[in-house]
N, C-alpha and C positions, 0 to 999 in steps of 0.2 A: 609462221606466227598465226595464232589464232586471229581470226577477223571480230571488229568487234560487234556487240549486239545491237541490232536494229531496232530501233525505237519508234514510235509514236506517239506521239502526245496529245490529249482528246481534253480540248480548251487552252484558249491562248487568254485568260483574264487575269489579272496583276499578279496572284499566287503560281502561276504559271508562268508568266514574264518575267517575274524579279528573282524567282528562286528556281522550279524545276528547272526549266529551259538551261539557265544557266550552268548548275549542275549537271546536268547531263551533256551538255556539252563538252563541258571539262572536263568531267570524267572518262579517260581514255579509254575504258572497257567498252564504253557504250558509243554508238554512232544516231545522232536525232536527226532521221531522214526524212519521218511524216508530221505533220498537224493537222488536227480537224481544226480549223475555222468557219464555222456558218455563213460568217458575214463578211469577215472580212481575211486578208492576208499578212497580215501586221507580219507575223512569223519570218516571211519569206525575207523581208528588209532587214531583220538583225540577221535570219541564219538562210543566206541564200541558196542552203544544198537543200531545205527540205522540200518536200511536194506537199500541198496544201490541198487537205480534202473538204468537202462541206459538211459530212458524215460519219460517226463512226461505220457504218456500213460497210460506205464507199472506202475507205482506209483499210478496213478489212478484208474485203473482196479484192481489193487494186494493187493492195501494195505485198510488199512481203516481211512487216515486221515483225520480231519475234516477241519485240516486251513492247504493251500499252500502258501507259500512265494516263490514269484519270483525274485533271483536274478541275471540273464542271462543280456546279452546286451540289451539294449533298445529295438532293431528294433523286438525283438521276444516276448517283454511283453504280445502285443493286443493279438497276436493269442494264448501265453500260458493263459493268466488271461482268456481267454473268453474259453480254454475246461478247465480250472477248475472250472469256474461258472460253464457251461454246466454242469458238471459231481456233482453238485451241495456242490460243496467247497466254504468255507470262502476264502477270497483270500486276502493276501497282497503285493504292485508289489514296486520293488526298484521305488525310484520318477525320474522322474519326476512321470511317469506311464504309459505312451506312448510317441509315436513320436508324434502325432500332437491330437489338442484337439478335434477332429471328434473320433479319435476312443477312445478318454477317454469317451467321452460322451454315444459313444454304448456299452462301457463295464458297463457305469455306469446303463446304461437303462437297460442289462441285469440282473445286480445284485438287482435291485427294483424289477424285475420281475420275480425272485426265490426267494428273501425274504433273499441274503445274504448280509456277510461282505464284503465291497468292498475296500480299505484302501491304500494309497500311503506313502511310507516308511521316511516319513519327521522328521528323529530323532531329525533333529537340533533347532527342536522346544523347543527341551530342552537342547539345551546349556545353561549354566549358566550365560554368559552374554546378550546372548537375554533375557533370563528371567529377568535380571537385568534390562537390558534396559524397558522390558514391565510392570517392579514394575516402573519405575522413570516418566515413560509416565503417567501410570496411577493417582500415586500421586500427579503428578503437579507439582513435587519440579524445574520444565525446565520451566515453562508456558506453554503458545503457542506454541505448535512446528513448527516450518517455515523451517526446513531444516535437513534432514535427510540423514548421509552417513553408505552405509556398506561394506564392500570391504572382500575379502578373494585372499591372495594372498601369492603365495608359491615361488619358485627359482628351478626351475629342467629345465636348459637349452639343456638340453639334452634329446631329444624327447625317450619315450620307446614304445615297441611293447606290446600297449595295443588297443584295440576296441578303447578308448576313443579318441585315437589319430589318427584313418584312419578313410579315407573318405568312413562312411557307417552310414544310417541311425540313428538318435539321439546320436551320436556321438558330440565330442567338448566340451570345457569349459561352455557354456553356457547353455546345457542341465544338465551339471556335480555339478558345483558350483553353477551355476546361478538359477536353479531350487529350492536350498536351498534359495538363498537371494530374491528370489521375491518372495514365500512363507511367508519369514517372514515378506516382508514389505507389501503383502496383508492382513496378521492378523492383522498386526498392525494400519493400516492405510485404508484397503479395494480397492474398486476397482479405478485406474487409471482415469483421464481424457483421457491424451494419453500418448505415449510413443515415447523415442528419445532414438537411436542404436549405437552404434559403435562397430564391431566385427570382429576383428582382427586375421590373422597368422602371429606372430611376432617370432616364432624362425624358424629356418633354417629346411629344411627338414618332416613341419607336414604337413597333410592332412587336419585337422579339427583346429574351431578355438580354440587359447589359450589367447586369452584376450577380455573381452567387457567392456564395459561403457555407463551403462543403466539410461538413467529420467525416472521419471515417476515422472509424473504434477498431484497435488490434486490443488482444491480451496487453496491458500495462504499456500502451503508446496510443496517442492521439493524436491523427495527422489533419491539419486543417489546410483547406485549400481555398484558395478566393480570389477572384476578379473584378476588378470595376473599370468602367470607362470615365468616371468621376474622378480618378485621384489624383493630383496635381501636386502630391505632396511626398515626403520621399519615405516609405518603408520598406522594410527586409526585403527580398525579393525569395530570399531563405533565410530561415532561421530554425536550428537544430539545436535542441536542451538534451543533454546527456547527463549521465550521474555522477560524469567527470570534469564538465563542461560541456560551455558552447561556443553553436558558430554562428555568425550574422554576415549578410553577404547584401550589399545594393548592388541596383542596375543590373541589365541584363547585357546576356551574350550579345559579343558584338557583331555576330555573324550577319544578322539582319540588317543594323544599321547598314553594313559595307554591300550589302546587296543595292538598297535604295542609292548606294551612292555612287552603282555602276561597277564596284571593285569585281574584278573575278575570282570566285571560288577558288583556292591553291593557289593564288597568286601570292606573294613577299609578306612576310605578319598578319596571313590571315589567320582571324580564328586567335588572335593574340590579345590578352587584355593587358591596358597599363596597370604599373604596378601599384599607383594610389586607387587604382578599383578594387583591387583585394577585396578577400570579404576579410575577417578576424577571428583567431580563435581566442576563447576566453576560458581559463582553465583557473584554479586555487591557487592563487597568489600569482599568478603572470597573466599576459594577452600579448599576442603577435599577429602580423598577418599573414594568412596562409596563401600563400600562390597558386592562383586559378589557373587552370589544364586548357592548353587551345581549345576551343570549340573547331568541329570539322564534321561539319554537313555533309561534305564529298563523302564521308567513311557510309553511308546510307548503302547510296550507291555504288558503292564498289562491293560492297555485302552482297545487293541484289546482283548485277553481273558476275560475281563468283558463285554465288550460290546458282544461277541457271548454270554458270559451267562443271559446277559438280565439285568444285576448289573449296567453299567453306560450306558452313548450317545460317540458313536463316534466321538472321538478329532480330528483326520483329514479323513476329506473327499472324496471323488471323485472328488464332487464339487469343493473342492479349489484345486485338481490337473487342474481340467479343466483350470482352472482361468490362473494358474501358465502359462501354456499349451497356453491361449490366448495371454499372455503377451510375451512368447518367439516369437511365430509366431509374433507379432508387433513389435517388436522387430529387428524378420529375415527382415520383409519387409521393416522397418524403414532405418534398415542399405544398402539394396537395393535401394530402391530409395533416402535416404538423406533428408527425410521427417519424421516429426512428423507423428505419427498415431494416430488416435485417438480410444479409444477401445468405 
């Protein structure tokens, strides 16, 4: 029996404690035997097999893992993802994947030219209603798609002392949330004509922003994407107008809440939504609700463990970090100068 792959993980901070860690724990392909922690060793008290380094360095010279997962603040991905290539590790980096899409592209250039994994941590590809949404696309049961909204929007009026919210490199809502939602309407839809920005500091006392409101123009479809930290009120979470109807979908996957609430990944009804969560479709002369697809975060991960063992193709890319990466930067400039960009 194949042994499985060795891991380490580079930051032990909440996005790392509530989701990777776990994850990869469960995930039986993978074995998480390292942690850099600087400061402290939290790590070692949930998962007492690992060894705890102060460095990526030290983690790479000490130990002998095969795949690193980076999940540190943004502004220090390029330079950790590129000495774990060098030191020639699988690497997987929290998304977006960098600060801008120059240096995704040089890390991606480096990993074609050691022959490794190179992989942006885009779990919400497998929410349960993206995935719903990309069964309803596919099938046709919409038509034509002419107009596409996705929003993720939360209520925390009260800024906290996180990276995301001071003014420092890939910092802000729009690298945070926004990264997730222009990923998924790139797979869905491909690349942009151009794009139109709005990006917003709307509560008192933040540094970085906390709302946008994003176009992105195809031939005959207009996909709009938006975030607020403001919303307290309940809209679509999706919503897709077809030329045969549509769908309206609230609340999100519940994969996350059951993280916060300690559940483990693969464990009994995960990844399951109740049935009064439906979203609805609405078609010429009827409307039903259509039943939302498990959400399964685990599937990430076992992509990347098959794919280093040579079993499947790599589900997300560098490439479509890059992508993601160009449409931010249109984005920043759009809302600079108040102009459409075109990519």
């Amino acid at each position: 029996m194949t042994k499985p792959i060795k891991t380490g993980l580079v930051g032990f901070g909440r996005v790392a404690q509530t989701m990777h860690a776990p994850l990869i724990h469960q995930q039986g392909l993978l074995d998480l035997t390292a942690v850099v922690e600087r400061n402290h060793s939290y790590s070692k008290e949930k998962y007492p097999q690992v060894t705890v380094y102060k460095s990526l360095e030290e983690m790479l010279t000490s130990s002998d893992v095969e795949l690193v997962v980076i999940c540190t603040p943004n502004e220090y991905h390029y330079s950790q993802a590129k000495m774990a290539l060098e030191a020639g590790k699988h690497v997987v980096v929290d998304k977006p994947i960098t600060v801008t899409s120059t240096d995704a592209e040089h890390l991606d250039e480096l990993a074609k030219e050691k022959g490794l994994l190179l992989s942006p941590f885009q779990n919400r590809r497998w929410d349960g209603d993206f995935q719903t949404v990309q069964q309803l696309i596919e099938e046709g049961t919409l038509g034509r798609i002419v107009h596409f909204e996705s929003h993720f929007d939360r209520f925390r009026p009260v800024p906290n002392d996180n990276w995301r919210e001071k003014e420092v490199p890939g910092s802000g809502i729009l690298y945070d949330l926004g990264a997730h939602l222009i990923d998924q309407a790139l797979l869905l839809f491909g690349k942009p004509d151009w794009v139109y920005a709005e990006i917003l500091k709307q509560r008192d006392g933040v540094a970085a922003d906390d709302f946008f409101d994003l176009t992105l123009m195809y031939p005959g479809l207009k996909v709009r994407l938006s975030a607020s930290i403001l919303m307290n009120a309940p809209l679509p979470k999706f919503l897709v107008l077809g030329d045969k109807g549509s769908y309206s979908k609230y609340g999100l996957d519940v994969q996350e809440a059951a993280f916060k609430e300690g559940i483990l990944p693969g464990s009994s009804g995960w990844g399951v939504e109740s049935e009064e969560s439906y979203g609805k479709v609405f078609l010429e002369g009827e409307s039903f609700a259509y039943p939302t697809l498990d959400g399964n975060y685990l599937a990430y991960y076992e992509n990347i463990a098959k794919t280093i063992r040579g079993e499947a193709k790599l589900a997300v890319k560098a490439k479509d970090a890059i992508m993601t990466l160009k449409v931010i930067e249109a984005a920043q400039k759009s809302h600079a100068e108040g102009l459409r960009i075109e990519l």
